[in-house]
C-alpha positions as CSV (number, residue, x, y, z in Angstrom):
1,X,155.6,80.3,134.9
2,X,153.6,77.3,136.5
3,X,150.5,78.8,135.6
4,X,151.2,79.9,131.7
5,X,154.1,77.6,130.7
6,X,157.6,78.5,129.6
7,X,157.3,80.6,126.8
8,X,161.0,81.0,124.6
9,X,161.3,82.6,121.6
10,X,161.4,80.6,118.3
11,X,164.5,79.7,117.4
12,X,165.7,81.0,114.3
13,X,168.2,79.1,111.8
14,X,171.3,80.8,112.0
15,X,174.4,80.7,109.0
16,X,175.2,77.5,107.3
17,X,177.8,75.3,107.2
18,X,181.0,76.7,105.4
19,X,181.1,73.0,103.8
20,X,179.0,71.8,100.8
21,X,175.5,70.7,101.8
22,X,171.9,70.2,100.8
23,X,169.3,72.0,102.3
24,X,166.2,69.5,102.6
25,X,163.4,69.2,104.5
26,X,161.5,65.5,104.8
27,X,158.4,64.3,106.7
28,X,157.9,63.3,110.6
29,X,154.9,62.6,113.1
30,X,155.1,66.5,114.2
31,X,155.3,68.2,110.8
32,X,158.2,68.9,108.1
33,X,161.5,69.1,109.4
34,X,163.8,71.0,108.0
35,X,167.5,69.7,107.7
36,X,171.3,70.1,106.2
37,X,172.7,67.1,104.7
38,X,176.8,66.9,103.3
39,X,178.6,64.0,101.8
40,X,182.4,63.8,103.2
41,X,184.9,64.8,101.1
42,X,186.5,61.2,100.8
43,X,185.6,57.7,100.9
44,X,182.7,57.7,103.9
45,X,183.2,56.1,107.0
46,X,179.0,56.1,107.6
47,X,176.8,58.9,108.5
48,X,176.6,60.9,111.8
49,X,172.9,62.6,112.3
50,X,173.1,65.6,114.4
51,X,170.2,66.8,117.2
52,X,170.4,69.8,118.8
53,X,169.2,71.0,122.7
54,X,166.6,72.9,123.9
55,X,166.0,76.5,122.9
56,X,168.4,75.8,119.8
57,X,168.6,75.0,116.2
58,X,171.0,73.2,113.7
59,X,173.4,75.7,113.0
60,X,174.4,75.5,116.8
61,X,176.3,71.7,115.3
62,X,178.0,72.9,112.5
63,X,181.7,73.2,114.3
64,X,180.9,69.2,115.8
65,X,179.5,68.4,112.1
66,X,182.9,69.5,110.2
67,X,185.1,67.7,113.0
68,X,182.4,64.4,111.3
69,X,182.8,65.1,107.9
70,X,186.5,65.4,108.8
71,X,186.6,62.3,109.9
72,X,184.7,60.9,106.9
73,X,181.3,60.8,107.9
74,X,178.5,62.0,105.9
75,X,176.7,64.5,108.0
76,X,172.9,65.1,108.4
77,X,171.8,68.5,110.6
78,X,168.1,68.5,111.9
79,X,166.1,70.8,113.7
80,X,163.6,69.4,116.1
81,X,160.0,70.7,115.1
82,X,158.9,73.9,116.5
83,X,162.6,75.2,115.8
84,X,164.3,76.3,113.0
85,X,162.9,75.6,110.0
86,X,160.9,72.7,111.0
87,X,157.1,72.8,111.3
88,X,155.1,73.2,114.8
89,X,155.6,75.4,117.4
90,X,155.8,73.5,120.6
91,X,158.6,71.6,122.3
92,X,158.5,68.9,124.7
93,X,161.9,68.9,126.0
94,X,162.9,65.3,124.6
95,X,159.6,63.5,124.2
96,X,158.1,64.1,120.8
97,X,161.4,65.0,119.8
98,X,162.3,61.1,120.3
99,X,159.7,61.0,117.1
100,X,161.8,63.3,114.7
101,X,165.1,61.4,115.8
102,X,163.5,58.0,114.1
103,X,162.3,60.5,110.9
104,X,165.4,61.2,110.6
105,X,167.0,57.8,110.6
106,X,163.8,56.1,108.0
107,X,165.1,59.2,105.8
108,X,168.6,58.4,106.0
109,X,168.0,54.5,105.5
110,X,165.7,55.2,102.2
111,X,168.0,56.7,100.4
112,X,170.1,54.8,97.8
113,X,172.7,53.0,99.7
114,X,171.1,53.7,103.1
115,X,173.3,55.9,105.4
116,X,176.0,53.0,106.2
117,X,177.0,52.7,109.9
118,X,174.8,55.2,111.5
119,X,175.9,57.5,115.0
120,X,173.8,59.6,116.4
121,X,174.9,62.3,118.0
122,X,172.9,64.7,120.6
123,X,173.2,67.2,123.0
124,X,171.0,67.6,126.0
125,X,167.6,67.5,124.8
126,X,168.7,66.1,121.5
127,X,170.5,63.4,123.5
128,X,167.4,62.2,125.9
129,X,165.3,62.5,122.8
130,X,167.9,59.6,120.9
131,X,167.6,57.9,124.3
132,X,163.8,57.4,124.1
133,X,164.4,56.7,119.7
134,X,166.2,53.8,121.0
135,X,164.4,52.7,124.0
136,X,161.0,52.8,122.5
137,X,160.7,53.6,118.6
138,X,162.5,51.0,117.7
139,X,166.2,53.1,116.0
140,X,169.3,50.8,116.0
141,X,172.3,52.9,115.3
142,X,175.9,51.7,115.3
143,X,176.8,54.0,118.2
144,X,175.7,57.6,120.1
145,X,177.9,60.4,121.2
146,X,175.7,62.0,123.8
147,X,176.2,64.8,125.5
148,X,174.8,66.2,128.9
149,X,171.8,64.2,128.5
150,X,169.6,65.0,131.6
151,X,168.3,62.1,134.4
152,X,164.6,62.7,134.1
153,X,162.1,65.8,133.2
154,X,160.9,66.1,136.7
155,X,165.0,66.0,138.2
156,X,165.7,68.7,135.7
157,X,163.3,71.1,136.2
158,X,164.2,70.5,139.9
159,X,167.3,71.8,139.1
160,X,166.1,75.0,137.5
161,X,164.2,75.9,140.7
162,X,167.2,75.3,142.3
163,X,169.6,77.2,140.1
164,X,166.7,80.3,140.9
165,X,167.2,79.7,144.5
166,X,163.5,79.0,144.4
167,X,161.7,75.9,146.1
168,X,161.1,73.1,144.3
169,X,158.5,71.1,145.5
170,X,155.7,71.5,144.6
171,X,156.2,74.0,142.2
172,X,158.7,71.5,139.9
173,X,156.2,68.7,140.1
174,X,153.2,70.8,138.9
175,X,155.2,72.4,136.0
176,X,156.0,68.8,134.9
177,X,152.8,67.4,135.2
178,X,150.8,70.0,133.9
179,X,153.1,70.3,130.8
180,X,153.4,67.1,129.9
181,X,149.3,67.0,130.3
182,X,149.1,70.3,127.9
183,X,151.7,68.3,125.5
184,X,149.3,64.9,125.3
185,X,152.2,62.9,127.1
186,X,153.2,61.7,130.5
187,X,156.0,64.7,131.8
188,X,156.9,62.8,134.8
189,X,157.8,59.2,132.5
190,X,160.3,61.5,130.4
191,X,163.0,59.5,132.1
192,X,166.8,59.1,130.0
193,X,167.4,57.2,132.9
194,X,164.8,54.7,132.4
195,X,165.4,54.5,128.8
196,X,168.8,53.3,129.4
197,X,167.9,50.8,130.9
198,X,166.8,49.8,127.3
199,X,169.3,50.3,125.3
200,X,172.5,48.6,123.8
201,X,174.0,50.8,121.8
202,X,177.9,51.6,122.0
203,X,177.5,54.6,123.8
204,X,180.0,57.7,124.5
205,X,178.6,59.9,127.6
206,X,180.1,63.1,127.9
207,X,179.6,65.4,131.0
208,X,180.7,68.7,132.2
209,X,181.7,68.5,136.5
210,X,180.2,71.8,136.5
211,X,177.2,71.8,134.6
212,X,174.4,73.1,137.1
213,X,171.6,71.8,134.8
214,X,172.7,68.1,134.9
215,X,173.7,66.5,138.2
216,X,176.4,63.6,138.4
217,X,173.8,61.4,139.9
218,X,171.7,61.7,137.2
219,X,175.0,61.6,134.7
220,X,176.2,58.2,137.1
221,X,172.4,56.7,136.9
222,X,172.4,57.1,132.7
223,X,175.9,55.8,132.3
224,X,175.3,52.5,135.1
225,X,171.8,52.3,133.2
226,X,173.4,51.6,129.8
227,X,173.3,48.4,128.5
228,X,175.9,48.1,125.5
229,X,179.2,48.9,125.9
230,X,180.1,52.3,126.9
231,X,182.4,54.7,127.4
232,X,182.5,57.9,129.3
233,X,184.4,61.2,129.9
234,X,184.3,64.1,132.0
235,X,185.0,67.6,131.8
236,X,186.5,69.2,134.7
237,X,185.0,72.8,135.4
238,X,182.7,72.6,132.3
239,X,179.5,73.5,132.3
240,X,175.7,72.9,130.4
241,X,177.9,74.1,127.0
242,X,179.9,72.9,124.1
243,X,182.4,70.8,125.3
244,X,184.4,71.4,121.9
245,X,184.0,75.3,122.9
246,X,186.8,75.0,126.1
247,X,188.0,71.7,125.6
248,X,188.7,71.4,122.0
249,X,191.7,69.2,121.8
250,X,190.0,66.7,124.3
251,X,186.5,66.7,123.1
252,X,188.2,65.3,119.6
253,X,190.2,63.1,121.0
254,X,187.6,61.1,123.0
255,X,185.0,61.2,120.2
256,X,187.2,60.2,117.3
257,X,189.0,57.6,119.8
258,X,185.2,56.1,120.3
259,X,184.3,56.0,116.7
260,X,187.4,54.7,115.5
261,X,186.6,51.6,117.3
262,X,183.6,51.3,116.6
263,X,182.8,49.1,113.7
């Protein structure tokens, strides 16, 4: 695996939302990216863009996009390039991926109207790739909902050594560096915890107490990072998953409780 890579099968786009949407596909730095779109069924509140995690794909958001459109929020689906039915075939666990998040918001503020308040919402990946849209591309959102966003690339592929019960150093480091090298950026700056530190945004951090992929340092060292106010909840026993999936009742109450004060 050091030597070759991680190699994961392409994820496919799986069945669409149950709701009215458009299927559209608009331009970014890594190719087309392919994307679901739906206007609430009411007067809307703003617009909440969706980003999924690693080894995933849009349909994997369509329960947390309904509880959104419920809510009255238009709701905008993308995949990440190299998934889906976006362009490319790589993925660089949060980096370039930072690049299709800020696609994804010029689209939304070009169309007629723009997108109104804007939350972006991401999970994993997709949340350390908002992290970095923030921190250095320059998107200003009203407010993020992130979930299980991990410390840095090098702590997290620590933990997979770990979770193999396999040593991580040097191993870890290599697989970062030589990655990120193969990719055309820095693997050991891909750093939510850094890009934190730059950001402002009301944020909501969600967290699972038994998630083996994401530590509670790295979870504490995000949160304490965060500039803007903040708010954060934990789910006891839960693990690198849909928090909605075991916790439904609880994972709507904290997100609509956040966004309803949110202006």
């Amino acid at each position: 695996m050091v030597l070759t890579g991680v190699r994961n099968p392409r994820p496919v786009t799986g069945a669409p939302p149950a709701f009215p949407c458009q299927s559209l596909f608009f331009e970014g730095p890594n190719g087309r990216l392919a994307a679901w779109y739906s206007l609430p069924a009411g007067p809307a509140r703003g617009t909440v863009a969706l980003f999924h995690g690693y080894t995933s794909e849009k349909s994997h958001l369509v329960t947390e996009a309904t509880f959104f459109r419920d809510l009255g929020y238009a709701v905008l689906l993308v995949d990440f390039a190299g998934g889906g039915g976006s362009a490319g075939t790589h993925v660089t666990v949060g980096y370039r991926e930072a690049d299709d998040v800020a696609a994804a918001a010029r689209w939304l503020d070009a169309r007629p109207g723009g997108p109104g308040p804007l939350v972006l919402y991401g999970v994993s990946m997709g949340a350390v790739a908002i992290l970095r849209a923030e921190a250095e591309l320059g998107v200003r959102p009203a407010a993020n909902v992130l979930e299980c966003p991990f410390g840095s690339l090098r702590q997290t592929a620590r933990n997979r050594f770990a979770a193999l019960h396999v040593p991580a150093w040097p191993l870890a480091d290599l697989l970062v560096f030589w990655g990120g090298l193969q990719n055309g950026f820095w693997g050991p700056g891909l750093s939510a915890e850094r890009y934190a530190t730059q950001v402002a945004t009301p944020t909501l951090l969600l967290w699972g107490t038994a998630d083996a992929r994401v530590t509670r340092a790295e979870t504490n060292a995000i949160f304490r990072n965060l500039r803007g106010p903040k708010q954060r909840h934990d789910f006891v026993g839960a693990g690198h998953e849909p928090y909605w999936h075991r916790y439904p009742a609880a994972w709507q109450q904290q997100v609509r409780g956040f966004l309803l004060h949110q202006k």
